[in-house]
C-alpha positions as CSV (number, residue, x, y, z in Angstrom):
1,X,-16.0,19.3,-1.5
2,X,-18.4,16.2,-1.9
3,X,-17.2,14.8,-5.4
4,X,-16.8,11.3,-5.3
5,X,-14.4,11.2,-8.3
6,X,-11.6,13.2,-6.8
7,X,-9.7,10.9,-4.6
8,X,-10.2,12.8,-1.4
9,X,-14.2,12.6,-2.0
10,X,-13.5,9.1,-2.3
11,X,-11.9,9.0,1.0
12,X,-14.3,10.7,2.5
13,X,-16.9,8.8,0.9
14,X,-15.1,5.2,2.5
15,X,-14.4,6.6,5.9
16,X,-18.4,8.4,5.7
17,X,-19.5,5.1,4.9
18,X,-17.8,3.1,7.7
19,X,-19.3,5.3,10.6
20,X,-22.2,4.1,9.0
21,X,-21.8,0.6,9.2
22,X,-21.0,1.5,13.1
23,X,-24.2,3.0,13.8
24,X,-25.9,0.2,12.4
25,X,-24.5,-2.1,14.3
26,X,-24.8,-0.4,17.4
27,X,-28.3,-0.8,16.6
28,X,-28.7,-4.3,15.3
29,X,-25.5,-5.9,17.0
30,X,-25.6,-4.0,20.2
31,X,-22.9,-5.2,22.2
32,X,-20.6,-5.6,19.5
33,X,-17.7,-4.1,18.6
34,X,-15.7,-3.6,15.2
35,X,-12.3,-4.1,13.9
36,X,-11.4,-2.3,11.2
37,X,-8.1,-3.0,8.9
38,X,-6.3,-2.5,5.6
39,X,-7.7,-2.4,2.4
40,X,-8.5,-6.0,0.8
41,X,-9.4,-6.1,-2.8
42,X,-9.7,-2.2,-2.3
43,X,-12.6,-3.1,0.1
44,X,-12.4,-2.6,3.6
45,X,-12.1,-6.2,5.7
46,X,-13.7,-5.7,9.0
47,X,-14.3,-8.5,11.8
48,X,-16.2,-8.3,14.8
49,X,-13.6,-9.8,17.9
50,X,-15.7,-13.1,19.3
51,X,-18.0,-13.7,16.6
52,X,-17.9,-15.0,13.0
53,X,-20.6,-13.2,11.0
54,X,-23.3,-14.6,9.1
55,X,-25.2,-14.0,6.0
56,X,-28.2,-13.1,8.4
57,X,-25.8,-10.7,9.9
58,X,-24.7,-9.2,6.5
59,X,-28.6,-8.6,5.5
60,X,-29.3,-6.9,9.0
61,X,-26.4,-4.4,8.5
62,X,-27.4,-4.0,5.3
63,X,-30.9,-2.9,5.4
64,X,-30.2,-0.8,8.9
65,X,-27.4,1.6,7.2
66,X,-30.3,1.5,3.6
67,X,-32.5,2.8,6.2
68,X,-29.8,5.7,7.7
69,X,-29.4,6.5,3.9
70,X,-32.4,7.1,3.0
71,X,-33.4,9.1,6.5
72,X,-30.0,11.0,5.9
73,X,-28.8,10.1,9.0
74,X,-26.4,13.5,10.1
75,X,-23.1,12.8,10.9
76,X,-22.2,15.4,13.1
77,X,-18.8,15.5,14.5
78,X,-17.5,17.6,17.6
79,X,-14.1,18.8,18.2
80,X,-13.2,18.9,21.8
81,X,-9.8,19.0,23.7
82,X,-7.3,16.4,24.4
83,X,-8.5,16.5,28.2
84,X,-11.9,16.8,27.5
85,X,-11.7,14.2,25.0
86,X,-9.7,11.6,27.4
87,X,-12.7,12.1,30.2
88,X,-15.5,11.3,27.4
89,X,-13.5,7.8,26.3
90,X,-13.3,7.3,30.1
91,X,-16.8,7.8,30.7
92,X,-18.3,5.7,27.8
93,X,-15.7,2.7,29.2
94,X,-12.9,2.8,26.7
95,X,-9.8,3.6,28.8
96,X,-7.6,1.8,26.2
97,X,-8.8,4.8,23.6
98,X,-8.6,7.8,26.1
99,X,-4.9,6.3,27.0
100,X,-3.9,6.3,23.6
101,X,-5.1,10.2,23.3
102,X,-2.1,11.2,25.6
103,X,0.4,10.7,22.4
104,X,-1.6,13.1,20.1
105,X,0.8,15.4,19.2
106,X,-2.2,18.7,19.4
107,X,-4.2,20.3,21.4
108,X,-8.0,19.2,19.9
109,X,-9.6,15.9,18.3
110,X,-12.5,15.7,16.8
111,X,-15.1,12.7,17.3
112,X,-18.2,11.3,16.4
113,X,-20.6,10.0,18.7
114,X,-23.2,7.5,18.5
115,X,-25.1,5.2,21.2
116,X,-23.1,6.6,24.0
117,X,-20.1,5.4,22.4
118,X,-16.8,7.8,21.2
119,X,-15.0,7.2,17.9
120,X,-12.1,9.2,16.6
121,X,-12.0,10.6,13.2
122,X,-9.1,11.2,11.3
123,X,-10.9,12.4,7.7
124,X,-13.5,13.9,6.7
125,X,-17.0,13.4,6.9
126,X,-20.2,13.4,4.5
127,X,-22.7,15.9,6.5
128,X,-25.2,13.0,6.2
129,X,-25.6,9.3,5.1
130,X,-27.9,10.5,1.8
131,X,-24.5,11.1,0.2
132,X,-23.5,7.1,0.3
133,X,-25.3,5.9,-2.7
134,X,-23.6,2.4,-3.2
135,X,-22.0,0.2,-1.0
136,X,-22.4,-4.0,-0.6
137,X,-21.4,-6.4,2.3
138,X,-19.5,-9.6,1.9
139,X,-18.4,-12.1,4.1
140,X,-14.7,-12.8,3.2
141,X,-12.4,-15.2,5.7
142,X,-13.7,-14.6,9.7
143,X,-15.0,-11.7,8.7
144,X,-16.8,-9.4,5.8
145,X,-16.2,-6.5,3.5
146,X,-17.2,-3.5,3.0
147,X,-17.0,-2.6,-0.5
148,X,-17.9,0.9,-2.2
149,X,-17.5,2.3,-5.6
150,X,-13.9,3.4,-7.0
151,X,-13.1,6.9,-9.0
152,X,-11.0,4.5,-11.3
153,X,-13.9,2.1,-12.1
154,X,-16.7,4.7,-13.5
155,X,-18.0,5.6,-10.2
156,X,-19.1,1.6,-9.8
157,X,-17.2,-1.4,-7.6
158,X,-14.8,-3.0,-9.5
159,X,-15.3,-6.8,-10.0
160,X,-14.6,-8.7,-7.3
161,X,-11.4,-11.0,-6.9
162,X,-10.1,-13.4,-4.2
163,X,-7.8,-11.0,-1.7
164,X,-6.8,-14.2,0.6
165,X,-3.2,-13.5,0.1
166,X,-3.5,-10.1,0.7
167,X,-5.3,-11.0,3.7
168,X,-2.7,-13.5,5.0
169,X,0.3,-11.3,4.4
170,X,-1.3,-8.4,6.3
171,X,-2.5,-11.2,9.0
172,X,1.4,-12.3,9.5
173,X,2.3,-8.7,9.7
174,X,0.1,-7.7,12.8
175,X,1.1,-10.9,14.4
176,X,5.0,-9.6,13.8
177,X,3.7,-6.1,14.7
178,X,3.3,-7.6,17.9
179,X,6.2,-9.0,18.2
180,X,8.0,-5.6,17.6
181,X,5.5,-3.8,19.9
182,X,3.7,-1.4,17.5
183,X,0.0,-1.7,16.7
184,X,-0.7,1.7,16.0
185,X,0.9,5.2,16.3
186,X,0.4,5.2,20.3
187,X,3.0,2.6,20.1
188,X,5.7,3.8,17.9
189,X,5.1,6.8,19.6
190,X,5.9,5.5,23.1
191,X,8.8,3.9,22.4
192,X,10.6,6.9,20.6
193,X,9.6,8.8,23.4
194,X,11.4,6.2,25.9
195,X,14.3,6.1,23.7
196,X,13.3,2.5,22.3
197,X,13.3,3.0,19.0
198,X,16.7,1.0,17.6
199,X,15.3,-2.5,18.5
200,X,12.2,-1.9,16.6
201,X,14.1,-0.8,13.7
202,X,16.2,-4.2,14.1
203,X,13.8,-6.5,14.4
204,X,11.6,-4.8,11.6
205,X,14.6,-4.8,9.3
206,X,15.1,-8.6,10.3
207,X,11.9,-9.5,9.7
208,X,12.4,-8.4,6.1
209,X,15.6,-10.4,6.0
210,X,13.5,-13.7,7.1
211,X,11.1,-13.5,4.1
212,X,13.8,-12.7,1.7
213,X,15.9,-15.8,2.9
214,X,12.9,-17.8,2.8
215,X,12.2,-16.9,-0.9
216,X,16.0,-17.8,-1.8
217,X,15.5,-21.2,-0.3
218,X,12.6,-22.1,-1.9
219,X,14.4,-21.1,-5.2
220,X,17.3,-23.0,-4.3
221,X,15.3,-26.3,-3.8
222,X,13.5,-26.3,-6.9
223,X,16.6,-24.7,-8.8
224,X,16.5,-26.7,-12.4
225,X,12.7,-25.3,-12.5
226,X,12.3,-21.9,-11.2
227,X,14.9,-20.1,-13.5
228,X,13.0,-16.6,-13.5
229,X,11.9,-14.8,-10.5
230,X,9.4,-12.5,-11.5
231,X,8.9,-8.9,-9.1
232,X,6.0,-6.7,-9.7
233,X,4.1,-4.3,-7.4
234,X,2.7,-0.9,-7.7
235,X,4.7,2.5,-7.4
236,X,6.8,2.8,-4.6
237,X,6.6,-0.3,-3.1
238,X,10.5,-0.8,-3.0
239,X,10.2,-3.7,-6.1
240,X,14.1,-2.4,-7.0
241,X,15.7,-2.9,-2.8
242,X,13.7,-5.4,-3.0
243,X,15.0,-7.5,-6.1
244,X,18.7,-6.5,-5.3
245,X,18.6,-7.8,-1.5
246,X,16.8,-11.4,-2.4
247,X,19.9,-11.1,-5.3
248,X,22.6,-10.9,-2.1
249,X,19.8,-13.7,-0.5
250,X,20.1,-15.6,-3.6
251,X,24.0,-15.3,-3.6
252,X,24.2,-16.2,0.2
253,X,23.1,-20.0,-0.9
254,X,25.5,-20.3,-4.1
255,X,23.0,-19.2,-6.5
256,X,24.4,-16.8,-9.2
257,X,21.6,-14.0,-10.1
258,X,21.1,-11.9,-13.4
259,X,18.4,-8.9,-13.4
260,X,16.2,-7.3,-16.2
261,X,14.4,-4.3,-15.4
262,X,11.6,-4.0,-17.5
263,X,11.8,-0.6,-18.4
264,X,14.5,-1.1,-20.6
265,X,11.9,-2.7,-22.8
266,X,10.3,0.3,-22.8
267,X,9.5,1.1,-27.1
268,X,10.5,4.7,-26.5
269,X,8.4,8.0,-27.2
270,X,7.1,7.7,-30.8
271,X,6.0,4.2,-29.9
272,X,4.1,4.6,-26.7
273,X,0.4,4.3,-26.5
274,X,-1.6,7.3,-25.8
275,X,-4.3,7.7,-23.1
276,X,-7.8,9.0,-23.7
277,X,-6.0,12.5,-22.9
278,X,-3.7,12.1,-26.3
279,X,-0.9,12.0,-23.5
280,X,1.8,9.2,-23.6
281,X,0.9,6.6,-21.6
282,X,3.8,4.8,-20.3
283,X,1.8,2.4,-17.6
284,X,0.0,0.7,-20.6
285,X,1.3,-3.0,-21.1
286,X,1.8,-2.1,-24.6
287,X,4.2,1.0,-23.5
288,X,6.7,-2.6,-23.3
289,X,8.1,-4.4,-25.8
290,X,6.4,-7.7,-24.7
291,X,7.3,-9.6,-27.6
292,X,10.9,-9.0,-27.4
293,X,11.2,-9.7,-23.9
294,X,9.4,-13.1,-24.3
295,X,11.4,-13.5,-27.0
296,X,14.7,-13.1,-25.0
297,X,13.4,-15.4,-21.9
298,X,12.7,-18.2,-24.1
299,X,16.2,-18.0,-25.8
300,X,17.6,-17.6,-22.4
301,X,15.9,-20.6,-20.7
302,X,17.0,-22.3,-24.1
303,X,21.5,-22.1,-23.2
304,X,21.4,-18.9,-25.5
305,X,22.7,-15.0,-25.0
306,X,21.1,-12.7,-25.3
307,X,21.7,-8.5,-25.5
308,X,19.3,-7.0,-23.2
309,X,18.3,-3.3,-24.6
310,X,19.4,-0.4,-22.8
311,X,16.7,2.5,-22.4
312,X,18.2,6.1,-21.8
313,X,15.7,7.9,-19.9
314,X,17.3,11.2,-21.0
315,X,15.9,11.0,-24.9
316,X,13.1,8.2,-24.2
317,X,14.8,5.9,-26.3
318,X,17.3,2.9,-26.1
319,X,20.5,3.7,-26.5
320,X,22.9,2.0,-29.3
321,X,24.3,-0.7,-27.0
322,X,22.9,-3.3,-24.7
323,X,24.3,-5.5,-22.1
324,X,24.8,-9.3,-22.9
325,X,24.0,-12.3,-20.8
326,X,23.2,-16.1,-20.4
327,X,21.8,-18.4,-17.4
328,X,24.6,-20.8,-17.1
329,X,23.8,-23.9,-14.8
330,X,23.1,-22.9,-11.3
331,X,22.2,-19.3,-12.6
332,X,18.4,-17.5,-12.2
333,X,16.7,-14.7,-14.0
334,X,15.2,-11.7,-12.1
335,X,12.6,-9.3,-13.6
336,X,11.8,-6.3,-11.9
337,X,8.9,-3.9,-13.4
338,X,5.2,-3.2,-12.7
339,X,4.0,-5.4,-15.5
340,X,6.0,-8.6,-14.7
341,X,3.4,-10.7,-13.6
342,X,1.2,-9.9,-16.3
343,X,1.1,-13.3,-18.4
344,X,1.3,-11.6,-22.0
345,X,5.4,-11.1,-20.9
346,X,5.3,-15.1,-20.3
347,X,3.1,-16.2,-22.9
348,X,4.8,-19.6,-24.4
349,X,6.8,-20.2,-21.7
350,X,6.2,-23.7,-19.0
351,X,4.7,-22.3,-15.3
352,X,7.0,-24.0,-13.7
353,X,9.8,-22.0,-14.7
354,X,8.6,-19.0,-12.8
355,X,8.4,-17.6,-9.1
356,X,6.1,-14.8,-9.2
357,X,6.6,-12.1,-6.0
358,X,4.3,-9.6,-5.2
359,X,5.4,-6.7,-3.4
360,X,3.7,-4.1,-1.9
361,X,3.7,-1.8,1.0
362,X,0.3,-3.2,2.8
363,X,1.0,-1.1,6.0
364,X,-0.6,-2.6,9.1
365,X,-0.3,0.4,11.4
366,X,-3.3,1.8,12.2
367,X,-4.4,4.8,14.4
368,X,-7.2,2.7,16.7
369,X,-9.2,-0.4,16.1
370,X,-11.5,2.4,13.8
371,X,-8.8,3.5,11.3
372,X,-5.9,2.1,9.9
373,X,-2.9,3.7,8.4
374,X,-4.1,3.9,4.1
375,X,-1.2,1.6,2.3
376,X,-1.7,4.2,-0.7
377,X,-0.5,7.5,1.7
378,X,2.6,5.0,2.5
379,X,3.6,4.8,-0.8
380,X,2.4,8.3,-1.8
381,X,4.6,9.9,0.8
382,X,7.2,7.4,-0.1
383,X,7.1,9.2,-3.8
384,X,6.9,12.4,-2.6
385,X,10.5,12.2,-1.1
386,X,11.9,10.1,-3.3
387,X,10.8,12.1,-6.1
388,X,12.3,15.5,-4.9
389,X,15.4,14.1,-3.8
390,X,16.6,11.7,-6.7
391,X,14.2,13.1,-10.0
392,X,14.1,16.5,-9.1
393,X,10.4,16.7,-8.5
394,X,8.5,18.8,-6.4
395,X,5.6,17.8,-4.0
396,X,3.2,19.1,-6.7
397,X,4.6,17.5,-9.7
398,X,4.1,13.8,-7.5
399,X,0.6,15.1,-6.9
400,X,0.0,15.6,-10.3
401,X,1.2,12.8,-11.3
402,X,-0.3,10.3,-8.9
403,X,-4.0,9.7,-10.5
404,X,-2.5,8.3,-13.9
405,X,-0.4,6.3,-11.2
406,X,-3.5,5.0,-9.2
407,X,-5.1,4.1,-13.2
408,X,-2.3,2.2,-14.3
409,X,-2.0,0.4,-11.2
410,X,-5.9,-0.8,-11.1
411,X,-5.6,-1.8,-14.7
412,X,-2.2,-3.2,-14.7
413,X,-1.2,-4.3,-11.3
414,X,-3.6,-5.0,-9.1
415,X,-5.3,-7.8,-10.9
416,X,-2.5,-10.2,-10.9
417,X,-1.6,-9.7,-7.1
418,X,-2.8,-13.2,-6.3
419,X,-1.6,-14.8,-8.9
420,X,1.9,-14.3,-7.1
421,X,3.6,-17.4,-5.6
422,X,4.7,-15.1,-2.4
423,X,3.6,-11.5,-1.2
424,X,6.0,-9.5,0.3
425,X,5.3,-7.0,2.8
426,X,8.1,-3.7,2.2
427,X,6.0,-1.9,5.0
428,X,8.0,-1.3,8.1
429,X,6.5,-0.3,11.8
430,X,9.0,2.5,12.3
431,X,9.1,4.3,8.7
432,X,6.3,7.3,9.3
433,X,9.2,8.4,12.1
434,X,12.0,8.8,9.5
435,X,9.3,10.6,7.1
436,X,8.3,13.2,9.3
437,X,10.2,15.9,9.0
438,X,11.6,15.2,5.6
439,X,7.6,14.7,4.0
440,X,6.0,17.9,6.2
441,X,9.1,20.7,4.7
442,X,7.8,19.2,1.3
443,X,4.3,19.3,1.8
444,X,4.1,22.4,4.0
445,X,6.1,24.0,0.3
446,X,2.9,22.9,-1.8
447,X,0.6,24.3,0.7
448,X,-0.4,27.2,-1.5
449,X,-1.4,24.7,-4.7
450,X,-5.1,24.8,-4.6
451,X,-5.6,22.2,-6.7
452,X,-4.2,19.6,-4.5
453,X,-4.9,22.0,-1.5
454,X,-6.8,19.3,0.4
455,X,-4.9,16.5,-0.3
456,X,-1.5,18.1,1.0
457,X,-3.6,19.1,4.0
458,X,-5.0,15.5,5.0
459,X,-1.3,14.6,4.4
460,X,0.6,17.0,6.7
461,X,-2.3,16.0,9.6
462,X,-1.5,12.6,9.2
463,X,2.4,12.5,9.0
464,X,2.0,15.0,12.2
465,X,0.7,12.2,14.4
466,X,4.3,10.9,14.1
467,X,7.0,12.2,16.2
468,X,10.1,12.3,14.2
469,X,13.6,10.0,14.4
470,X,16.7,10.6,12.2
471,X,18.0,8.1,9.4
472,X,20.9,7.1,11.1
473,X,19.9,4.2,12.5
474,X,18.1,2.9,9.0
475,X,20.4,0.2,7.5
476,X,22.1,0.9,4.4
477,X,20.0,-2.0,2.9
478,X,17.1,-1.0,4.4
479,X,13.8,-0.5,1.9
480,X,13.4,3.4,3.3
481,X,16.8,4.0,1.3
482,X,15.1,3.7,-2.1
483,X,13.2,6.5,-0.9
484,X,15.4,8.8,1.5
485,X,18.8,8.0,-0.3
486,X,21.8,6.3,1.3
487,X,21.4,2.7,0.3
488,X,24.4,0.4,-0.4
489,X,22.7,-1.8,-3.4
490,X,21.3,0.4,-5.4
C-alpha cells in the first residue's frame, strides 16, 4: 500500500508530505495560512497570502517537519458527515470551507485535524510522518517549493530546472479563472446547478481563441524569420486541436500554413529502440528519424520540395508514397509531435527561424486552497476516453500503458518546457463536467482489475466531485473534441 515507486504511493507520499509542511507551520508560523497550487517543475509551489518567505523561513519549516519525521508524527484522519463536518469548519472560523462542503456530491468527508484547524483530504495518507524520507524547500518566485522524490528518477528528486513559465501561465489562468467564475469545483458546481454553465464554456473557449490569435500575430510580424512553428507537449495535451486551430489563426491573417506530424518520421518496428524491458520503445528520440527530418527543414527553409514520409500505423511502417510540399513566400511550417522541441530535430538550423509552443493541460482548478486538481489525472482521463472511443482501448489497456507514458515524458518532454517561446494552457474550467459520466462508465468497467485497482478507485472519487453537463454545448473546435469526438478540424 506504502510503495513509493507505484505512482499512487507517490501520491500519497506528496499529499502525506504536504500535511506535514502544515503542521509545521502551524507550529513555527502560527497565524499563517497556506496556498497550495499546481505542480511546478513536478514540485509543489506553495505561498503563504501576505507574506513573502524567507530563507530563515525555509530552515524553520525545515527542521520542524525533520523533527515530525523522526517522532513519526501520526497522521490520523477522521471521517465525519457532511453536517457534522460543515459545523467543525464553522467552529474552527473557516465558513468559506464549510460553505463549500454543501456541493459535495456524498454523504461523508474525511479530514485531518491539527492545531484546532480542519483540512480536507482528498487521497490517501501515510499512517505517520516516519514514511517521508526526502523532501527539500525552495524559495521560487513569491513563494517556495516543496520538492520530493519521483518514481521516474530512482526514487531521488530530479535536478532542478527554472519552472517560471510554467508558473506564469498557470498564474494568468487563475486570474482568467476568475474572470469565468470558477476557482475550484464549488464553483463549477454552482453554476451548473443554476443553469450557468454556457457562458463559462464561452468565455473558456474564447480565452483559448485569444492566445491562439496572439501566437498568429506574433508570427505574422516577424514572418521572413519565424518560418517553423514548432508544438510539443506531453500526452494528451490537445498538441493536434491545438496546431490545426492556430493553422485557421494563422490563415485568418493571410498566412498560408503547412503541417508535419512527427510521427510520420517514425523508423518503423525493426528500427525502433528497445527499453530496458526488450520492449519497443517508441517515446525514445531515436524511435524518430531525426536526421531526415532536419534534413527536410533545411531543404525547405532553402526554396526546395520536399516528400514528407507517410507512416501507416496499421504495419508500423511508412507506406510507399509520401506527400510533397514547399514554403513558398508568405508560407510557415508547423511541427506537431512530443519531441519537437528537442534541439537534436533542429540541429544546424538559425534560432531565429523557429517559434517553439509548449502545450500542456496545467489545470488550475483545485478542490480548496489545500488541494488542487493533479494536471496528470486531466490528461489521464483525457486518454482514457479518447482511447476507448477512437483506438479501441479499454480503461485498462490506458492504465497499462500510462507509466512508459509518464517515462518518456520526464526524459523527453519535460526538460525543454521552458525553452518554449509561448506556453499554452489546453486546460478548460468546465471540462471535468463533460467527463463525468463518459470517464466513470469506463472506469466503474475496470473496477475488477487489481492491478490498477487503486488507481481506478482514486479516479472514480475524484471525477465524482463533478456533476455532469452533456457535449452539446462544447464547440466543434473546442480542445475536449480531440478527446470526446465531434471536432470539425481534425
Amino acid at each position: 500500500m506504502y510503495k513509493f515507486t507505484t505512482d499512487e504511493g507517490y501520491r500519497s507520499y506528496r499529499q502525506s508530505l504536504l500535511f506535514i509542511l502544515i503542521t509545521a507551520m502551524n507550529q513555527v508560523m502560527p497565524g499563517h495560512t497556506l496556498n497550495v497550487h499546481q505542480s511546478v517543475n513536478r514540485s509543489t509551489y506553495c505561498e503563504i497570502p501576505g507574506y513573502i518567505p524567507s530563507e530563515k523561513d525555509m530552515e524553520a519549516l525545515t527542521d520542524a517537519m525533520h523533527t515530525l519525521i523522526h517522532s513519526c508524527f501520526p497522521l490520523k484522519t477522521i471521517t465525519v458527515p457532511i453536517q457534522e463536518a460543515i459545523s467543525l469548519f464553522q467552529g474552527c472560523g473557516d465558513p468559506v470551507a464549510a460553505e463549500k462542503l454543501l456541493s459535495t456530491p456524498r454523504d461523508t468527508v474525511t479530514l485531518f485535524e491539527n492545531s484546532g484547524r480542519y483540512y480536507s483530504v482528498y487521497g490517501q495518507l501515510f499512517p505517520h510522518a516516519g514514511f517521508l524520507r526526502d523532501f527539500e524547500l525552495v524559495l521560487f518566485e513569491a513563494g517556495f517549493l516543496l520538492r520530493y522524490p519521483h518514481p521516474n528518477h530512482g526514487g531521488r528528486m530530479q535536478p532542478f530546472h527554472s519552472g517560471k513559465k510554467i508558473l506564469q501561465t498557470i498564474n494568468d489562468y487563475r486570474a482568467w479563472s476568475h474572470v469565468v467564475g470558477v476557482r475550484d469545483v464549488y464553483d463549477l458546481n454552482t453554476l451548473i446547478r443554476e443553469g450557468k454553465i454556457a457562458e463559462c464554456i464561452n468565455i473558456s473557449e474564447i480565452m483559448h481563441e485569444k492566445r491562439l490569435s496572439y501566437i498568429a500575430d506574433v508570427i505574422k510580424n516577424d514572418i521572413l524569420n519565424k518560418k517553423i512553428i514548432l508544438i510539443s507537449g506531453p500526452s494528451s495535451s490537445g498538441k493536434t486541436t491545438t496546431a490545426n486551430r492556430l493553422m485557421l489563426h494563422l490563415r485568418a491573417v493571410g498566412i498560408t500554413p503547412q503541417i508535419i506530424s512527427l510521427d510520420d518520421y517514425y523508423r518503423g518496428r525493426s528500427a525502433t529502440p528497445l527499453d530496458e524491458n526488450g520492449k519497443p520503445n517508441y517515446e525514445n528520440m531515436e524511435a524518430i528519424d531525426h536526421e531526415l527530418f532536419s534534413h527536410h527543414l533545411l531543404r525547405l527553409i532553402n526554396g526546395e520540395t520536399v516528400t514528407v514520409p507517410r507512416f501507416d500505423f496499421t504495419v508500423g511502417e511508412r507506406a510507399p508514397e509520401g506527400r510533397t510540399i514547399s514554403l513558398p513566400s508568405g508560407a510557415v511550417l508547423v511541427v506537431e509531435g512530443i519531441h519537437a522541441l528537442n534541439e537534436k530535430l533542429t540541429r544546424g538550423i538559425p534560432a531565429q527561424c523557429f517559434y517553439k509552443v509548449y502545450c500542456s493541460a496545467l489545470t488550475v482548478l483545485c478542490f480548496d486552497r489545500y488541494n488542487p486538481i493533479s494536471p496528470t489525472d486531466t490528461r489521464l482521463i483525457r486518454r482514457i476516453i479518447r482511447d476507448s472511443r477512437f483506438r479501441n482501448t479499454p480503461a485498462i489497456g490506458t492504465l497499462d500503458m500510462w507509466p512508459d507514458v509518464q517515462k518518456g515524458e520526464i526524459q523527453n518532454i519535460f526538460p525543454y518546457e521552458e525553452e518554449a517561446d509561448i506556453i499554452f494552457n489546453s486546460a478548460l474550467s468546465y471540462e471535468f463536467a463533460v467527463y463525468r459520466k463518459p470517464a466513470e462508465a469506463l472506469l466503474s468497467s475496470a473496477l475488477d482489475c487489481e492491478r490498477h485497482h487503486a488507481t481506478v478507485l482514486r479516479l472514480l472519487d475524484f471525477i465524482r466531485y463533478f456533476d455532469p453537463i452533456t457535449d452539446e454545448k462544447v464547440p466543434p473546435t473546442s480542445i475536449l473534441r480531440e478527446f470526446i469526438g465531434g471536432s470539425s478540424i481534425l
